[in-house]
PDB file as gemmi writes it, atoms N, CA and C in Angstrom:
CRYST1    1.000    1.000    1.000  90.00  90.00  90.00 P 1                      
ATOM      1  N   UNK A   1      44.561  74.054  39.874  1.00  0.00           N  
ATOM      2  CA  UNK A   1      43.491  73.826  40.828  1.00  0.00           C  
ATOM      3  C   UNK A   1      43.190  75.141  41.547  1.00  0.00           C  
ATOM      4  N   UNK A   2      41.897  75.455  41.660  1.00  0.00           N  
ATOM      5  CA  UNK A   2      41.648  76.884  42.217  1.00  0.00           C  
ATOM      6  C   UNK A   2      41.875  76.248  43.606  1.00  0.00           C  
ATOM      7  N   UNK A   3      42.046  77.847  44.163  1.00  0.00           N  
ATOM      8  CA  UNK A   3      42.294  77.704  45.813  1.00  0.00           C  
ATOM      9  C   UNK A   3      41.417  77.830  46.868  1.00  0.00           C  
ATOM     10  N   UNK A   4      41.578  76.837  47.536  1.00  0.00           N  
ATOM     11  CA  UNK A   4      40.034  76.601  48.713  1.00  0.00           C  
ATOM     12  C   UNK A   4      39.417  78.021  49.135  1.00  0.00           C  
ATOM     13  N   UNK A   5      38.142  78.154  49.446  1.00  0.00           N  
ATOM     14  CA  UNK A   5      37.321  79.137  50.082  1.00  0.00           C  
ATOM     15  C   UNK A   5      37.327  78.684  51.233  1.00  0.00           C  
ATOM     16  N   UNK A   6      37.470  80.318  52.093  1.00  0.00           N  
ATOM     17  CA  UNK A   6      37.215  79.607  53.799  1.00  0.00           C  
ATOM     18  C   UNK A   6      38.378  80.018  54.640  1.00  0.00           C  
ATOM     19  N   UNK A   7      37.918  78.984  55.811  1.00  0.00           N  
ATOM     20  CA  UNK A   7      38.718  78.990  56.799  1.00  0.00           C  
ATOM     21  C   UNK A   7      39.662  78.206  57.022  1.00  0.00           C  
ATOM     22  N   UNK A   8      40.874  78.475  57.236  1.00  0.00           N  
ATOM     23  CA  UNK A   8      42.012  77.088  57.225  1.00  0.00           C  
ATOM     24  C   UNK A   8      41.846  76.663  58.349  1.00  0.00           C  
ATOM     25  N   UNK A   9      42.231  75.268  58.008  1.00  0.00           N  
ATOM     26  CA  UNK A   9      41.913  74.045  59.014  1.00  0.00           C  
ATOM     27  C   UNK A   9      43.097  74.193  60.959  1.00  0.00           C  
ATOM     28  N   UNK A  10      42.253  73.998  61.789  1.00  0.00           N  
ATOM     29  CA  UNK A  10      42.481  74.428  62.936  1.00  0.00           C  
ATOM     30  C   UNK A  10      43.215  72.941  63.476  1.00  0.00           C  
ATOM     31  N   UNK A  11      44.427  73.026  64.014  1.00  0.00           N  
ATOM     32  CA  UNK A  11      45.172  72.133  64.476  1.00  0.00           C  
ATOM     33  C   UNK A  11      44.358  70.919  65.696  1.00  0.00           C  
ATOM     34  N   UNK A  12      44.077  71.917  66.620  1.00  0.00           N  
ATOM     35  CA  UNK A  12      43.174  70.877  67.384  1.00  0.00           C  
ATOM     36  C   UNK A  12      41.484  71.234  67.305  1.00  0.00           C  
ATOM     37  N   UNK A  13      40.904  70.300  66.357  1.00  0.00           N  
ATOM     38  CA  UNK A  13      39.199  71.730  66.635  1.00  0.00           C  
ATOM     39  C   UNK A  13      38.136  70.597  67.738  1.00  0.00           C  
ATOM     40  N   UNK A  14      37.720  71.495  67.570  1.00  0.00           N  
ATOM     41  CA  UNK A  14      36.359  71.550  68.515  1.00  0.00           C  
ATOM     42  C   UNK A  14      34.899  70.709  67.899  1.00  0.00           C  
ATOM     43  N   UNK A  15      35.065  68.888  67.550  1.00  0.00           N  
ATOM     44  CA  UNK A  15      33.734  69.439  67.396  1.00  0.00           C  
ATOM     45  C   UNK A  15      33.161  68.253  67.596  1.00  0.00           C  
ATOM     46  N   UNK A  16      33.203  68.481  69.055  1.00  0.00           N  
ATOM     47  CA  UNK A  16      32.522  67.801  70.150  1.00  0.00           C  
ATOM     48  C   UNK A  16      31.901  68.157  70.916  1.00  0.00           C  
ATOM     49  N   UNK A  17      30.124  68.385  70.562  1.00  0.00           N  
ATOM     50  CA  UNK A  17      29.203  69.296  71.710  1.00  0.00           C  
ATOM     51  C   UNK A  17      29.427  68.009  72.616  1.00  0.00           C  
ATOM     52  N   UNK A  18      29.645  68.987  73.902  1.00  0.00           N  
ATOM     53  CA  UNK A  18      28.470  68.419  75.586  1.00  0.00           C  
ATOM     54  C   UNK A  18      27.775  68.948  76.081  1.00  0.00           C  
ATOM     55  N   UNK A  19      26.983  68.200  76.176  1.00  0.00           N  
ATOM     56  CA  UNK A  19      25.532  68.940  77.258  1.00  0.00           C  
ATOM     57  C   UNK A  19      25.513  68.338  78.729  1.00  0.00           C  
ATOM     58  N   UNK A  20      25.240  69.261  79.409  1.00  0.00           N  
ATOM     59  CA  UNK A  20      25.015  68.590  80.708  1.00  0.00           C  
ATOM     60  C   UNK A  20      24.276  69.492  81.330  1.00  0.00           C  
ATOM     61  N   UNK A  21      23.453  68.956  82.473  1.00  0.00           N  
ATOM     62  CA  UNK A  21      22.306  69.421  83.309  1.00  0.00           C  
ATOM     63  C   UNK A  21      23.267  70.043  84.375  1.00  0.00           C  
ATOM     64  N   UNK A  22      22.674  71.363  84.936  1.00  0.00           N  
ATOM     65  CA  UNK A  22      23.448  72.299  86.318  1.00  0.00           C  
ATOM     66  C   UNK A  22      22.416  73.013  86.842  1.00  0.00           C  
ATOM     67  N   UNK A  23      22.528  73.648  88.091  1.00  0.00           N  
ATOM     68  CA  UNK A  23      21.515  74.383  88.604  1.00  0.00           C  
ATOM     69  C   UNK A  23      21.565  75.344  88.313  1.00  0.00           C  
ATOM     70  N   UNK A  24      20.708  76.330  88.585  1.00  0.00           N  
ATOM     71  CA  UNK A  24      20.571  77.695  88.339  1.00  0.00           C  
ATOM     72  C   UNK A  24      22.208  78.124  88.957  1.00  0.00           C  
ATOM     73  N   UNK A  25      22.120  77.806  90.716  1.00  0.00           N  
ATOM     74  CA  UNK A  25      23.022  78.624  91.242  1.00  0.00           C  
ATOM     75  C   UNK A  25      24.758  78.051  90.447  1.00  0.00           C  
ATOM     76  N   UNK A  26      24.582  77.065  89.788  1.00  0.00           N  
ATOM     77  CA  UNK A  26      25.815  76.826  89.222  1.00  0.00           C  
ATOM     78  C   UNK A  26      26.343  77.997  87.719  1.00  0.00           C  
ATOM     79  N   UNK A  27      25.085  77.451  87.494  1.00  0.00           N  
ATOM     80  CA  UNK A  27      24.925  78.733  85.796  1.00  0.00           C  
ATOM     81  C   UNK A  27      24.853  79.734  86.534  1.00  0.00           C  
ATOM     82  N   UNK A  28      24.745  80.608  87.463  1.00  0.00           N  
ATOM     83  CA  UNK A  28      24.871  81.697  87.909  1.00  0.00           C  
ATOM     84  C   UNK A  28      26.211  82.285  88.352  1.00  0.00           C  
ATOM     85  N   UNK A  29      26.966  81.093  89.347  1.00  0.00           N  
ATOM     86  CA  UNK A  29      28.576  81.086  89.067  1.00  0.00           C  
ATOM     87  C   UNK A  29      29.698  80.812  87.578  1.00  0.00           C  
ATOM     88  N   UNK A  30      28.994  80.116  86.934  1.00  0.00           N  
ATOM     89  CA  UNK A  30      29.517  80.121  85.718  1.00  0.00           C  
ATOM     90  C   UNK A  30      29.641  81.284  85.191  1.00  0.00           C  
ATOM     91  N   UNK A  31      28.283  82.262  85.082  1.00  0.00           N  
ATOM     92  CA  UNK A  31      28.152  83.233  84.219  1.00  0.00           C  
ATOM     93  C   UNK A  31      29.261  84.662  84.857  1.00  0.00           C  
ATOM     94  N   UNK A  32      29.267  84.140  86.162  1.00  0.00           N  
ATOM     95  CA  UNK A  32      29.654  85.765  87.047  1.00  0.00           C  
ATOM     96  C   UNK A  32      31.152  85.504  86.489  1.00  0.00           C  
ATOM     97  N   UNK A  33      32.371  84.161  86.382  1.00  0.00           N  
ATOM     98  CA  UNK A  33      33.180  83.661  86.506  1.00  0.00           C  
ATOM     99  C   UNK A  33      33.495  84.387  84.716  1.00  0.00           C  
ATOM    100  N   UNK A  34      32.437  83.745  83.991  1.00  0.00           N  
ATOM    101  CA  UNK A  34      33.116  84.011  82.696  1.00  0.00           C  
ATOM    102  C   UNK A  34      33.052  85.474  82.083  1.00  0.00           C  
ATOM    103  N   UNK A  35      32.060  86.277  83.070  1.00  0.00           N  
ATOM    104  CA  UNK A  35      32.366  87.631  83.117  1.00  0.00           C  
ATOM    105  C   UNK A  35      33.217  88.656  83.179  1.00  0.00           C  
ATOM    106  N   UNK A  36      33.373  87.892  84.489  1.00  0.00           N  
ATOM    107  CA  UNK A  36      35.059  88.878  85.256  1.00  0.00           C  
ATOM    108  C   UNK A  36      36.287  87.841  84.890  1.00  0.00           C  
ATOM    109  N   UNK A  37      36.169  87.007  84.061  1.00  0.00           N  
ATOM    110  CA  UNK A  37      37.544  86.944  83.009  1.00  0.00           C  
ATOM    111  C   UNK A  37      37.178  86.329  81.676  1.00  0.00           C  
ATOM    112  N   UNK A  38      36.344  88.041  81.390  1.00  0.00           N  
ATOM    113  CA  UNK A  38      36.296  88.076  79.674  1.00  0.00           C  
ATOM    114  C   UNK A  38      36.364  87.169  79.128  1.00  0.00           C  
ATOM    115  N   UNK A  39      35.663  85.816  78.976  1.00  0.00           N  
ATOM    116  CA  UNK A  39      35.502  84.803  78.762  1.00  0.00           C  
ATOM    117  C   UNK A  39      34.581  83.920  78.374  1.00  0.00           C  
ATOM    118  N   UNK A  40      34.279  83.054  77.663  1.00  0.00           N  
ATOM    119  CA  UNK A  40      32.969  82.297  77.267  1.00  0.00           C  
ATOM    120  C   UNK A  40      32.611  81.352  77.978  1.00  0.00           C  
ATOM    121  N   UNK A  41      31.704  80.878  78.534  1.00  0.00           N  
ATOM    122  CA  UNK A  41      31.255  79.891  79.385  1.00  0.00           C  
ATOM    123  C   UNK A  41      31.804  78.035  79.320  1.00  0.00           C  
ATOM    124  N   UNK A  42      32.141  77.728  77.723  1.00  0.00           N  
ATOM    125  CA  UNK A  42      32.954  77.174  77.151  1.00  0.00           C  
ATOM    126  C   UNK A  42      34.366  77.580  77.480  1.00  0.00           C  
ATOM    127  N   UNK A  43      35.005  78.219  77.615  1.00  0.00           N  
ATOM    128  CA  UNK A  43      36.198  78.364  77.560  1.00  0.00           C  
ATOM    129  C   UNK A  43      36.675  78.289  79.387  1.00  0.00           C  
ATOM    130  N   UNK A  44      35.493  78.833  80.011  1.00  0.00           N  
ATOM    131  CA  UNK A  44      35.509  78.310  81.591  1.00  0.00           C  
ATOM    132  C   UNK A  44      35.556  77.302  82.057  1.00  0.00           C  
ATOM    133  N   UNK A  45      34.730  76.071  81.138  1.00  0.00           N  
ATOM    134  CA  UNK A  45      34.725  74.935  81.361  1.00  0.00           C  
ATOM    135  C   UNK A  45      36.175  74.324  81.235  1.00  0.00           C  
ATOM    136  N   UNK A  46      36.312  74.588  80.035  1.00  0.00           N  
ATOM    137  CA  UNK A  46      37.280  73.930  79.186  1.00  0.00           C  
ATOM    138  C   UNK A  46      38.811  74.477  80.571  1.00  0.00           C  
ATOM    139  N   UNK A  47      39.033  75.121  80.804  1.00  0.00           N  
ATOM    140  CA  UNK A  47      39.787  75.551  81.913  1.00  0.00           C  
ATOM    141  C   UNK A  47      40.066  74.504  83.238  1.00  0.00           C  
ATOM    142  N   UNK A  48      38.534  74.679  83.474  1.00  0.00           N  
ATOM    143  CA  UNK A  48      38.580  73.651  84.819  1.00  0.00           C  
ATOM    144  C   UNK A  48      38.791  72.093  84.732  1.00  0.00           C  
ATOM    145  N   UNK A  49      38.885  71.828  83.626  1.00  0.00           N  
ATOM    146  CA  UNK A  49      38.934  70.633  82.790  1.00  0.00           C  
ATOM    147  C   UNK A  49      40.392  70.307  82.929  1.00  0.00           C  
ATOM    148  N   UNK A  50      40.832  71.225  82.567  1.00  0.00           N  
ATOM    149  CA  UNK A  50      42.603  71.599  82.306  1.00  0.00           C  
ATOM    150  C   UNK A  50      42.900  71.853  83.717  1.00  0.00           C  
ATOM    151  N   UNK A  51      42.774  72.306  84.920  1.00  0.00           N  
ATOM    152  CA  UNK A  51      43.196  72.377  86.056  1.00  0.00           C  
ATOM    153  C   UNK A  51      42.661  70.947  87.177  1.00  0.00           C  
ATOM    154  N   UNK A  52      41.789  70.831  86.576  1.00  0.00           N  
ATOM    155  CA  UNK A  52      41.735  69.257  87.685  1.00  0.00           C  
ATOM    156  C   UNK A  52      42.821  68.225  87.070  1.00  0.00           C  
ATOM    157  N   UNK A  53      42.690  67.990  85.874  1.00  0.00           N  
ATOM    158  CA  UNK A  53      43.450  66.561  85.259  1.00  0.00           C  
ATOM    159  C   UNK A  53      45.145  67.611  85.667  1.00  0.00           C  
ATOM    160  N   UNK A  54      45.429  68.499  85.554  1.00  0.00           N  
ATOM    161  CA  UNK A  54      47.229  68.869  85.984  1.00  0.00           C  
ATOM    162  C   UNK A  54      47.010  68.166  87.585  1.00  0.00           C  
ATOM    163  N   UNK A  55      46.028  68.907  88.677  1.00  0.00           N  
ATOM    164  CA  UNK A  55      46.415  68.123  89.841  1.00  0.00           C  
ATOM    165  C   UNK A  55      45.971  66.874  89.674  1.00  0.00           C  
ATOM    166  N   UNK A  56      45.197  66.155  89.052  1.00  0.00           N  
ATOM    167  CA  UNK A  56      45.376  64.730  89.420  1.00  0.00           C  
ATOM    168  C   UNK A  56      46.646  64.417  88.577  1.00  0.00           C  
ATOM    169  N   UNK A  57      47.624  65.059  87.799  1.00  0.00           N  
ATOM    170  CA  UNK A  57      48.737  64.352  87.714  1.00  0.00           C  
ATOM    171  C   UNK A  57      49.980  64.824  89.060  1.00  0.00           C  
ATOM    172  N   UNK A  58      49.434  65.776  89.222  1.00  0.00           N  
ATOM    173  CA  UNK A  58      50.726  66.148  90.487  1.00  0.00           C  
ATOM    174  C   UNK A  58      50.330  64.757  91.899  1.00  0.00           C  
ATOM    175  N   UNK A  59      49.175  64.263  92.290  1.00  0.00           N  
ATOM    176  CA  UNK A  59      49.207  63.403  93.078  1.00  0.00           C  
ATOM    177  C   UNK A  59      50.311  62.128  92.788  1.00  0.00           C  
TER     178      UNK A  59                                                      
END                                                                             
């Protein structure tokens, strides 16, 4: 059997778009945020995502 072309398969992937509506001044903090830590606007999210659900388990 020849051997797959590509990319090997990613343990947890990604492939679940969300969209959601924000204001300018939010996308404006987003953008400054994922700036000054070299970062994708996705990966900012995905962060704050990960820091609210840890404190709602520390309550």
């Amino acid at each position: 059997m020849p051997k797959k072309v590509g990319r090997p398969p990613v343990e947890n992937p990604k492939n679940i778009k969300l969209q959601i509506r924000v204001s300018q001044d939010t996308m404006n903090t987003l953008d400054e945020c994922a700036e000054k830590l070299n970062s994708t606007r996705s990966d900012i999210v995905r962060k704050g995502i990960e820091r609210i659900a840890s404190e709602l388990k520390v309550k």
